[in-house]
mmCIF file as gemmi writes it, N, C-alpha and C atoms, coordinates in Angstrom:
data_model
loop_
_atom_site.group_PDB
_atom_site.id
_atom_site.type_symbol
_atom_site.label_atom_id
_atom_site.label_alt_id
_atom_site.label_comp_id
_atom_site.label_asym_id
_atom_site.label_entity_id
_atom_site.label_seq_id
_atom_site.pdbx_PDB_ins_code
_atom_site.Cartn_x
_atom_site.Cartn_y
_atom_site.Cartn_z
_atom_site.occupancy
_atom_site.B_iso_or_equiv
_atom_site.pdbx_formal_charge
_atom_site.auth_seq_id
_atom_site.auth_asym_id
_atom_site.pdbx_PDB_model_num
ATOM 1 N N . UNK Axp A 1 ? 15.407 11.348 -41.296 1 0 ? 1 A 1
ATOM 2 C CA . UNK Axp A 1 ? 14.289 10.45 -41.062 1 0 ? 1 A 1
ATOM 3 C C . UNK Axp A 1 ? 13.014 11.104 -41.569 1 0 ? 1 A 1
ATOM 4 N N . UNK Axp A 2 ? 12.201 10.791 -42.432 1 0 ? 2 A 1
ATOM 5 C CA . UNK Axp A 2 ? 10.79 11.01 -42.999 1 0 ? 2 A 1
ATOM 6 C C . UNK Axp A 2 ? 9.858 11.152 -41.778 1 0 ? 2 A 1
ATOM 7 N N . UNK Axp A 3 ? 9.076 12.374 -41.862 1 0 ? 3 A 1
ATOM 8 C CA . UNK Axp A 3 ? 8.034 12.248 -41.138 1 0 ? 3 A 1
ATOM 9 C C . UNK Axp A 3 ? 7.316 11.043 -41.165 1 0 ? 3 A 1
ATOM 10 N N . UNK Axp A 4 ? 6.963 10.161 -41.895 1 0 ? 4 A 1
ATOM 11 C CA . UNK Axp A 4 ? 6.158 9.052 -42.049 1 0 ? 4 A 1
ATOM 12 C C . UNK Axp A 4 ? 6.765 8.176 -41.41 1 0 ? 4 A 1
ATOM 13 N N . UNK Axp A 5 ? 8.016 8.234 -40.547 1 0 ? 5 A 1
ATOM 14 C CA . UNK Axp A 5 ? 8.337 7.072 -39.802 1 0 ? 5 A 1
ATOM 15 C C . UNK Axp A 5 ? 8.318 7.198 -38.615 1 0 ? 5 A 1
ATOM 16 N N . UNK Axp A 6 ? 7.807 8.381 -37.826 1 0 ? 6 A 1
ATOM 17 C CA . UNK Axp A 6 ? 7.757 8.344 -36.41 1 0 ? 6 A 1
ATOM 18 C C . UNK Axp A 6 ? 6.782 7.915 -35.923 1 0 ? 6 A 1
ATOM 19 N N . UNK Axp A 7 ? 6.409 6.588 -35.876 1 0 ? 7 A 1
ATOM 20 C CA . UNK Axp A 7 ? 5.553 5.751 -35.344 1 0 ? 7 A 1
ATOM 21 C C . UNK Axp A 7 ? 5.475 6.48 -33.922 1 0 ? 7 A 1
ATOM 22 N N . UNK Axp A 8 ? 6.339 6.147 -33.028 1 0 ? 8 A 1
ATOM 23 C CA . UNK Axp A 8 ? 6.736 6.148 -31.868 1 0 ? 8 A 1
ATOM 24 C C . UNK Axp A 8 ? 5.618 7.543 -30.624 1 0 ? 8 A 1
ATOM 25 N N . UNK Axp A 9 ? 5.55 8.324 -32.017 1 0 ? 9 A 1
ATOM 26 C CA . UNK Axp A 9 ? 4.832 9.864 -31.294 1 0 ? 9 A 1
ATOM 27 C C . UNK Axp A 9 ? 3.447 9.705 -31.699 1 0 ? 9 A 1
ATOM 28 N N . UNK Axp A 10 ? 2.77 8.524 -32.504 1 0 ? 10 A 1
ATOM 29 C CA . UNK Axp A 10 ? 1.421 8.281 -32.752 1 0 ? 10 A 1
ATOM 30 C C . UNK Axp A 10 ? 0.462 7.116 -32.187 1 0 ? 10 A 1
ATOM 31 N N . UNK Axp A 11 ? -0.217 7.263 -30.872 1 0 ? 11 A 1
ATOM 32 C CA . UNK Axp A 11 ? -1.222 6.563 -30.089 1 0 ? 11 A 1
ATOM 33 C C . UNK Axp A 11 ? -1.504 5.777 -31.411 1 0 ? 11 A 1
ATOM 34 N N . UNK Axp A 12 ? -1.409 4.454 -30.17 1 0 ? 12 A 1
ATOM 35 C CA . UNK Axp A 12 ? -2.236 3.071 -31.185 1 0 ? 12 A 1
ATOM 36 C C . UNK Axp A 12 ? -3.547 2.717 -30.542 1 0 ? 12 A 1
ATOM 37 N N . UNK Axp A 13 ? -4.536 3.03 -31.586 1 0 ? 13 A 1
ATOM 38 C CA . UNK Axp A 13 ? -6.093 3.144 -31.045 1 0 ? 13 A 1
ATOM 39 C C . UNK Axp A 13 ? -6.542 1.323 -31.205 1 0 ? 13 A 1
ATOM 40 N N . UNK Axp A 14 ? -7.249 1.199 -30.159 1 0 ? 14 A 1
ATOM 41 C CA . UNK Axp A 14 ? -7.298 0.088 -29.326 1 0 ? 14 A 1
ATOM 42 C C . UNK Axp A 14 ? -9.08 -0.121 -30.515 1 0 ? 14 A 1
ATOM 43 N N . UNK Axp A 15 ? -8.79 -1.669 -30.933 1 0 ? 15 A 1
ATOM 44 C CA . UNK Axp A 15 ? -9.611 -1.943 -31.691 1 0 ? 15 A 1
ATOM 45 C C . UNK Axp A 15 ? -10.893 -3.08 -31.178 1 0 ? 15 A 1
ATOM 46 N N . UNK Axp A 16 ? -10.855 -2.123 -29.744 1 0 ? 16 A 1
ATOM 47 C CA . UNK Axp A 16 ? -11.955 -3.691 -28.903 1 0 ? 16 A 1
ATOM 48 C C . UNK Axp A 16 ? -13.462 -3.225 -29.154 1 0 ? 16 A 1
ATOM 49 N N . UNK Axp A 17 ? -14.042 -3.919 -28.787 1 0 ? 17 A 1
ATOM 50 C CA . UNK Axp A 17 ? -15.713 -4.01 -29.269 1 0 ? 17 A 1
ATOM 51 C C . UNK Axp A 17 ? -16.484 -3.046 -28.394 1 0 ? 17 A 1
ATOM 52 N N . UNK Axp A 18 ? -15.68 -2.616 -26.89 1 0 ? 18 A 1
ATOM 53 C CA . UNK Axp A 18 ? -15.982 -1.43 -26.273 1 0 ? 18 A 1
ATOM 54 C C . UNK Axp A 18 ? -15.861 -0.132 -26.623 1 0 ? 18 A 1
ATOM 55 N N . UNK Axp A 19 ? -15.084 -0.102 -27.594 1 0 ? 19 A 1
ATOM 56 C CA . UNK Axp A 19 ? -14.269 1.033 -27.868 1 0 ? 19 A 1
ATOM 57 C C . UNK Axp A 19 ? -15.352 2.178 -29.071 1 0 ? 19 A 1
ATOM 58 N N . UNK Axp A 20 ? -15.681 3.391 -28.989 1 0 ? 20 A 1
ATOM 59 C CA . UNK Axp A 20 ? -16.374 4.566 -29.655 1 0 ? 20 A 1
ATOM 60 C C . UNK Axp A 20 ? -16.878 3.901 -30.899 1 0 ? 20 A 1
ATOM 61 N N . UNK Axp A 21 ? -15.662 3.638 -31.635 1 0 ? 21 A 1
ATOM 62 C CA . UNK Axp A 21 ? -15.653 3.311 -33.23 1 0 ? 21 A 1
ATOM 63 C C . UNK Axp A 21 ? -15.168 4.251 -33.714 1 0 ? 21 A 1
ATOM 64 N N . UNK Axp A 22 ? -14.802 5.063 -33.166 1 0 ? 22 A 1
ATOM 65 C CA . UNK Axp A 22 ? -14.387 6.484 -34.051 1 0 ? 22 A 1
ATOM 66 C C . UNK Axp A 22 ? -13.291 7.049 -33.311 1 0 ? 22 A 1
ATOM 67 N N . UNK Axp A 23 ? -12.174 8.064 -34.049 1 0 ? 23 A 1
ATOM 68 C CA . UNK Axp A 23 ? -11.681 8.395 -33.716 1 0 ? 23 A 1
ATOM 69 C C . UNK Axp A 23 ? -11.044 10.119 -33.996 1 0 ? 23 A 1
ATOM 70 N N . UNK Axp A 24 ? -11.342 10.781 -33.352 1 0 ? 24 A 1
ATOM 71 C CA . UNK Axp A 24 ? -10.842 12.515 -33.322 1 0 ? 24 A 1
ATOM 72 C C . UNK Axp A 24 ? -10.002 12.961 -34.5 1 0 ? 24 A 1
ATOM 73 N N . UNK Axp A 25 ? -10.299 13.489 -35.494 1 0 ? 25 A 1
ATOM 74 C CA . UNK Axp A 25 ? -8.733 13.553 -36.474 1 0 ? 25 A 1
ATOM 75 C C . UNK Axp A 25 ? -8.847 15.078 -36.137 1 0 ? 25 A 1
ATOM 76 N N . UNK Axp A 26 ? -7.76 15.613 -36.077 1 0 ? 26 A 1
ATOM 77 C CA . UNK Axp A 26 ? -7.57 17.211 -36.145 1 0 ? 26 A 1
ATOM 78 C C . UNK Axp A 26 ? -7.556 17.727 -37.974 1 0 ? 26 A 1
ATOM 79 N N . UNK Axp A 27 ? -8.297 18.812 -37.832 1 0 ? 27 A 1
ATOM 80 C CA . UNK Axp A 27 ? -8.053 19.441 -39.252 1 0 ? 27 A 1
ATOM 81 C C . UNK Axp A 27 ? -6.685 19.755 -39.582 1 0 ? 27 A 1
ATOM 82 N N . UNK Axp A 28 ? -5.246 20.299 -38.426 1 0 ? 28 A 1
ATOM 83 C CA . UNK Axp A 28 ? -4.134 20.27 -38.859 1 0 ? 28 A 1
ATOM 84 C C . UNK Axp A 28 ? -3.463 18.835 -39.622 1 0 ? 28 A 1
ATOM 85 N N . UNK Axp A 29 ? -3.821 17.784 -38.966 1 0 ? 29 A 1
ATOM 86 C CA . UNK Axp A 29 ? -3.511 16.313 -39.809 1 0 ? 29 A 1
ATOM 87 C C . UNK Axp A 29 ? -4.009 15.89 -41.204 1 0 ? 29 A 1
ATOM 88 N N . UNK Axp A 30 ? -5.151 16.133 -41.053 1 0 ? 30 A 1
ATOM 89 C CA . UNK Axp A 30 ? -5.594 16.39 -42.665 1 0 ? 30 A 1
ATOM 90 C C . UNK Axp A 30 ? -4.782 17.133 -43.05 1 0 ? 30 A 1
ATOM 91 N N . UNK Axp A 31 ? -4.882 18.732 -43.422 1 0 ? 31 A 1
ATOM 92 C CA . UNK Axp A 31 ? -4.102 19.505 -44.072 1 0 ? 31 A 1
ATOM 93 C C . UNK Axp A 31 ? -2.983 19.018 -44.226 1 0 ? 31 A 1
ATOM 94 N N . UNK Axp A 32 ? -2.357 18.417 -43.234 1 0 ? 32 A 1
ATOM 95 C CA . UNK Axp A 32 ? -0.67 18.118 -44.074 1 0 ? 32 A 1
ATOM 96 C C . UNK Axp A 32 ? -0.876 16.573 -44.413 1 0 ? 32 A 1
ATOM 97 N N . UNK Axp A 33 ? -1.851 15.816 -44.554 1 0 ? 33 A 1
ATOM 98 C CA . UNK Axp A 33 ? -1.662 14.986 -45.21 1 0 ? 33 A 1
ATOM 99 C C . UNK Axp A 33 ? -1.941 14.84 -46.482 1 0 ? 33 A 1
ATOM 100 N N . UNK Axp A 34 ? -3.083 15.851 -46.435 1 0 ? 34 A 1
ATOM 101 C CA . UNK Axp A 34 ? -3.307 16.007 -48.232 1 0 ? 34 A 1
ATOM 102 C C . UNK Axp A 34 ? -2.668 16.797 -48.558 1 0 ? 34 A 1
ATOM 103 N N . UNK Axp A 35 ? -1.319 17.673 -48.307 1 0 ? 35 A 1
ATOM 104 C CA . UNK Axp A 35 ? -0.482 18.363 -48.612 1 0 ? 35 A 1
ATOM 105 C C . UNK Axp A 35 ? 0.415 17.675 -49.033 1 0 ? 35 A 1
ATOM 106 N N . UNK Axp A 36 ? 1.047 16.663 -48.213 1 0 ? 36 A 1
ATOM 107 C CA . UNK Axp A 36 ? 1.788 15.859 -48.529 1 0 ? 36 A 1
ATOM 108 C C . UNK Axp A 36 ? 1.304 15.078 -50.18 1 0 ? 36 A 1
ATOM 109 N N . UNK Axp A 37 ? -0.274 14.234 -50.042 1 0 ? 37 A 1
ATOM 110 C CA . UNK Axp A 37 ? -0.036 13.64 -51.093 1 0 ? 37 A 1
ATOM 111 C C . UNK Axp A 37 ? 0.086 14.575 -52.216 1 0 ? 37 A 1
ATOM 112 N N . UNK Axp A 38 ? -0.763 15.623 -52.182 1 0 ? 38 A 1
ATOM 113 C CA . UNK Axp A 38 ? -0.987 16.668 -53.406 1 0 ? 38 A 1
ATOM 114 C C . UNK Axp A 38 ? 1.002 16.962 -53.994 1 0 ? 38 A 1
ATOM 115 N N . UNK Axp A 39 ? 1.965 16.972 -52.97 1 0 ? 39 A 1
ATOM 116 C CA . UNK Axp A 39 ? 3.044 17.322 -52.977 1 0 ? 39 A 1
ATOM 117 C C . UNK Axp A 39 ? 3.734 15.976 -53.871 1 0 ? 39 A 1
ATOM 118 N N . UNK Axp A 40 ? 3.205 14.776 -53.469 1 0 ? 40 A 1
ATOM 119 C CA . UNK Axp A 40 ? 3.896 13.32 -53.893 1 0 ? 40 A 1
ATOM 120 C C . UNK Axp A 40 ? 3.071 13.338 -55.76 1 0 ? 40 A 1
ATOM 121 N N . UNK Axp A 41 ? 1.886 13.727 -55.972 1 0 ? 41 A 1
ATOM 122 C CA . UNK Axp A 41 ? 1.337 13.766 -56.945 1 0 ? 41 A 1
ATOM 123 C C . UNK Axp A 41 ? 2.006 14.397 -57.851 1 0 ? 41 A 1
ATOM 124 N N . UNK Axp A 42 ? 2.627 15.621 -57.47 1 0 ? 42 A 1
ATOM 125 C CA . UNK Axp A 42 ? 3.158 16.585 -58.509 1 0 ? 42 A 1
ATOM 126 C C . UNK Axp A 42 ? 4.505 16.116 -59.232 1 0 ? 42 A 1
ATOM 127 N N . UNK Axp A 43 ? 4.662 14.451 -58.146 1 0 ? 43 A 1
ATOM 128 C CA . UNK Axp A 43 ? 6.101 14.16 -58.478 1 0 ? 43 A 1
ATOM 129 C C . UNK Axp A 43 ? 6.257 12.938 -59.679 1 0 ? 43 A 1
ATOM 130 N N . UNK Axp A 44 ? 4.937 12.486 -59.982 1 0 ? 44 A 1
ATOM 131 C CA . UNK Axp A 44 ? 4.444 11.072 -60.35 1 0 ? 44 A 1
ATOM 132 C C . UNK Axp A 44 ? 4.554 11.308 -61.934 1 0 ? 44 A 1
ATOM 133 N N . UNK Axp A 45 ? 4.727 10.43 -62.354 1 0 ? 45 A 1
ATOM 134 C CA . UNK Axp A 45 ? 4.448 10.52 -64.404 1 0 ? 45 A 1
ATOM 135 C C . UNK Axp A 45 ? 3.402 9.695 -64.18 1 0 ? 45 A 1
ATOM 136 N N . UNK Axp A 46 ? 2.675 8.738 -63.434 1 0 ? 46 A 1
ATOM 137 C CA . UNK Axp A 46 ? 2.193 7.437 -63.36 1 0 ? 46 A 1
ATOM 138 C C . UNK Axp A 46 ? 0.931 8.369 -63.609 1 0 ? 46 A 1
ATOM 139 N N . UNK Axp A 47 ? -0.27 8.235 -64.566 1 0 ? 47 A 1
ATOM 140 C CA . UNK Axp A 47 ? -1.712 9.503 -64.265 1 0 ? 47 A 1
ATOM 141 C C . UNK Axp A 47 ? -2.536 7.822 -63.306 1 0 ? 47 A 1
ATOM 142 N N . UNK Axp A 48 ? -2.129 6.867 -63.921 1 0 ? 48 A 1
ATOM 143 C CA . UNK Axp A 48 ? -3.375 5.836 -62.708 1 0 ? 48 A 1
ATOM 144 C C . UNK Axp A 48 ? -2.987 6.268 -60.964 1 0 ? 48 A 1
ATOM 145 N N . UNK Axp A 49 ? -1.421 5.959 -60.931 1 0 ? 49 A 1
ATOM 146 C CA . UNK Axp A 49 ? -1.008 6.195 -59.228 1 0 ? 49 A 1
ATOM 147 C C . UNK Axp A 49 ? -1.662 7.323 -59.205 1 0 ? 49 A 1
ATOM 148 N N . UNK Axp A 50 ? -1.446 8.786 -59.882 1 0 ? 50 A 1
ATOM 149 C CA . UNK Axp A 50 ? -1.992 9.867 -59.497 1 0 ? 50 A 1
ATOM 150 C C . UNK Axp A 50 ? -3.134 9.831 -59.005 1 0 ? 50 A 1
ATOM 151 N N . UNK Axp A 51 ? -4.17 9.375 -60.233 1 0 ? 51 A 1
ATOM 152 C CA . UNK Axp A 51 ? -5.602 9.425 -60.189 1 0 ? 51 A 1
ATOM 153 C C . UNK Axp A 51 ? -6.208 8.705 -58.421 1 0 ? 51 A 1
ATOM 154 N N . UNK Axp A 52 ? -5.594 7.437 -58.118 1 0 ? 52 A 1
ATOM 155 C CA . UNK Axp A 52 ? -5.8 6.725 -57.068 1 0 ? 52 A 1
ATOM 156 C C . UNK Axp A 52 ? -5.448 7.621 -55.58 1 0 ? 52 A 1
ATOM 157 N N . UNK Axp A 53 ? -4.04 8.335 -55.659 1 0 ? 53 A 1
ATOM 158 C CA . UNK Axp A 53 ? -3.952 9.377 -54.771 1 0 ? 53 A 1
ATOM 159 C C . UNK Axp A 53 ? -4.866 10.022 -54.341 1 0 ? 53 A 1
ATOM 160 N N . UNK Axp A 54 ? -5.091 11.196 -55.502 1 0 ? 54 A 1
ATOM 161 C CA . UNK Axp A 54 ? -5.96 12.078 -55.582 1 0 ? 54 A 1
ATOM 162 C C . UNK Axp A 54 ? -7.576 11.776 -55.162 1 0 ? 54 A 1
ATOM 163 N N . UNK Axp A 55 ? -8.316 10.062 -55.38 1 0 ? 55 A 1
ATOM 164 C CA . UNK Axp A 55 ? -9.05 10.078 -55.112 1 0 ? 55 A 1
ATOM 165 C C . UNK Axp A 55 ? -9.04 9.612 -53.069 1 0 ? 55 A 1
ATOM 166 N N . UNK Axp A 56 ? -8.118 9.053 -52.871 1 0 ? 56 A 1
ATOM 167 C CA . UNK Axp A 56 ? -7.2 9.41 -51.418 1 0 ? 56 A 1
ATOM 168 C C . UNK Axp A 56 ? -7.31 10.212 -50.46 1 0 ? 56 A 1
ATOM 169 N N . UNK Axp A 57 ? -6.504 11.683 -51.302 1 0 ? 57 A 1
ATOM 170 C CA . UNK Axp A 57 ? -6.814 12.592 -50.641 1 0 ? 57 A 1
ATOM 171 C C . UNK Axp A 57 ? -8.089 13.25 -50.592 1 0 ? 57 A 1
ATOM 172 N N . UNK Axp A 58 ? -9.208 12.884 -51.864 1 0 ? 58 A 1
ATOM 173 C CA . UNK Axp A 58 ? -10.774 13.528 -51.411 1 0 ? 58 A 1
ATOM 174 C C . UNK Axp A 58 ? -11.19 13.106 -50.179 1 0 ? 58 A 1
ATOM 175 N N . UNK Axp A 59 ? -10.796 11.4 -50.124 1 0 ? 59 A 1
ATOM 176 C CA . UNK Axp A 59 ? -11.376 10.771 -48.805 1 0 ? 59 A 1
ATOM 177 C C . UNK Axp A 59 ? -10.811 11.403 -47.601 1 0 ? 59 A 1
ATOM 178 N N . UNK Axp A 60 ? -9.562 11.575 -47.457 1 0 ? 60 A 1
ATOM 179 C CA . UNK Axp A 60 ? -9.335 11.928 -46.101 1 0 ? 60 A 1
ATOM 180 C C . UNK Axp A 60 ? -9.645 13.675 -46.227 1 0 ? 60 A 1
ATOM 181 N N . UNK Axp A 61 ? -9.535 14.634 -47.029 1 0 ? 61 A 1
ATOM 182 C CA . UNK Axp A 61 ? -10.006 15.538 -46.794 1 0 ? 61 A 1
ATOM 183 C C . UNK Axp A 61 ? -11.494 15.525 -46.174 1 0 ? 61 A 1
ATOM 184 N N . UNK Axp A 62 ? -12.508 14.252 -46.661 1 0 ? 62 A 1
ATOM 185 C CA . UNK Axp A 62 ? -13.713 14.644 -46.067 1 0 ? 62 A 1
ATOM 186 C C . UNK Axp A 62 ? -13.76 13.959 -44.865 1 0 ? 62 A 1
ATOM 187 N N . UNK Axp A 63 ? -12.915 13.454 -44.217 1 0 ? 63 A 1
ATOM 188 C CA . UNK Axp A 63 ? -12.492 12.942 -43.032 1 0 ? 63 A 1
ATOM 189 C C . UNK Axp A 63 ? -13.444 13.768 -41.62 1 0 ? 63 A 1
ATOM 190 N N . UNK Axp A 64 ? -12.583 15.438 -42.303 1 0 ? 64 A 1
ATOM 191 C CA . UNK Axp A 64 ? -12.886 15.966 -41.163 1 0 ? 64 A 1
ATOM 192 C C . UNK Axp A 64 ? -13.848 18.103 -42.067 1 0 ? 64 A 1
ATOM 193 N N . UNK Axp A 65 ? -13.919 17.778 -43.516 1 0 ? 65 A 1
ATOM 194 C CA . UNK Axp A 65 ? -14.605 18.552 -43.731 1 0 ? 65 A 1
ATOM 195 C C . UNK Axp A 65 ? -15.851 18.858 -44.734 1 0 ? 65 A 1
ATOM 196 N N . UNK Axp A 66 ? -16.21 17.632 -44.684 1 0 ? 66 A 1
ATOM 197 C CA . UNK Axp A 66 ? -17.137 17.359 -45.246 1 0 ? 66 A 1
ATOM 198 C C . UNK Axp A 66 ? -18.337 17.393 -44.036 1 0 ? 66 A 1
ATOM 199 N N . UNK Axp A 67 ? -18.639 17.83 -42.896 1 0 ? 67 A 1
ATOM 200 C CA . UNK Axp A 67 ? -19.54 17.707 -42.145 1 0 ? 67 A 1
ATOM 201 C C . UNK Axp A 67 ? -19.747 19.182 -42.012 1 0 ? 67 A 1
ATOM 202 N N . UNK Axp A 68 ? -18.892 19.782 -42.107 1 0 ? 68 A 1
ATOM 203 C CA . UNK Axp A 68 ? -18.429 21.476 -41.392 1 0 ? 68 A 1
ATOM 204 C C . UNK Axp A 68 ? -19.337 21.736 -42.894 1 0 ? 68 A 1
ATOM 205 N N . UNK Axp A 69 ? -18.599 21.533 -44.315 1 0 ? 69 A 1
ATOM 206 C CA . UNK Axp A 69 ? -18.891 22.038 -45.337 1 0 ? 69 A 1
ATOM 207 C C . UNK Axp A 69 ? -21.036 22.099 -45.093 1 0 ? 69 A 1
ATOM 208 N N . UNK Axp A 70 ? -21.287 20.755 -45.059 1 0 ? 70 A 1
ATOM 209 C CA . UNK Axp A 70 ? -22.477 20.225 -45.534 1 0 ? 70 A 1
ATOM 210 C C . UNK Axp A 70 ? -23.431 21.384 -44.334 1 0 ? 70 A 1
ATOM 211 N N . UNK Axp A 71 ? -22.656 21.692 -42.847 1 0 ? 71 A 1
ATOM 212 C CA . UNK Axp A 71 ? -23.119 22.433 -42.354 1 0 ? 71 A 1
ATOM 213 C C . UNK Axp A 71 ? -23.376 23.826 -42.856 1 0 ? 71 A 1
ATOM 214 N N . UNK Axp A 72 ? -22.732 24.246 -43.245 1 0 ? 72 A 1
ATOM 215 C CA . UNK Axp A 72 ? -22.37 25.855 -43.535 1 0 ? 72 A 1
ATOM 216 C C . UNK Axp A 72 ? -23.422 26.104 -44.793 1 0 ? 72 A 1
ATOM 217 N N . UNK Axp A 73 ? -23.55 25.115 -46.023 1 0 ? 73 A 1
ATOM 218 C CA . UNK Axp A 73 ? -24.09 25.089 -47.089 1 0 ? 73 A 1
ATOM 219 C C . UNK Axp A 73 ? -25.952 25.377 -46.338 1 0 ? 73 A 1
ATOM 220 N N . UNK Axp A 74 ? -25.951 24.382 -45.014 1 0 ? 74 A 1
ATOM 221 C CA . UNK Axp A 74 ? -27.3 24.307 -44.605 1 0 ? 74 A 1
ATOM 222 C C . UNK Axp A 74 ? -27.824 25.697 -44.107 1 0 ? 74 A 1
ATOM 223 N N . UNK Axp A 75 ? -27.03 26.555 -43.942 1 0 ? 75 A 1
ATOM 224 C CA . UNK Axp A 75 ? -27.047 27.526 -42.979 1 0 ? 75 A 1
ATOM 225 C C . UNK Axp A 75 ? -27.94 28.782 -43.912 1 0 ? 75 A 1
């Protein structure tokens, strides 16, 4: 069974009008998700699928480090 199918072990975040708007990502989830795609990329002949990935994984990499980065740069 693919990691990508265990629904079952991943909270379904409640989309009501009370609710934060936001939600906690851990830096371990990033890392293996842009691991993963970087891993699915290396497998592709397709350079558009690639390119679309890749711009993918920038987004969710800055998910959770693009705030840390922009900090540290300020410092």
């Amino acid at each position: 069974m693919s990691e990508f199918n265990s629904v079952e072990e991943q909270p379904i975040l409640s989309m009501d009008e009370d609710s934060t708007g936001y939600e906690v990502i851990s830096s371990d989830e990033v890392d293996r998700t842009v691991a993963a795609l970087e891993e699915l990329m290396s497998r592709l002949q397709s350079e558009n699928i690639r390119s679309i990935l890749d711009e993918a994984a920038d987004e969710i990499y800055s998910l959770v480090y693009s705030d840390s980065l922009a900090e540290s740069e300020a410092a």
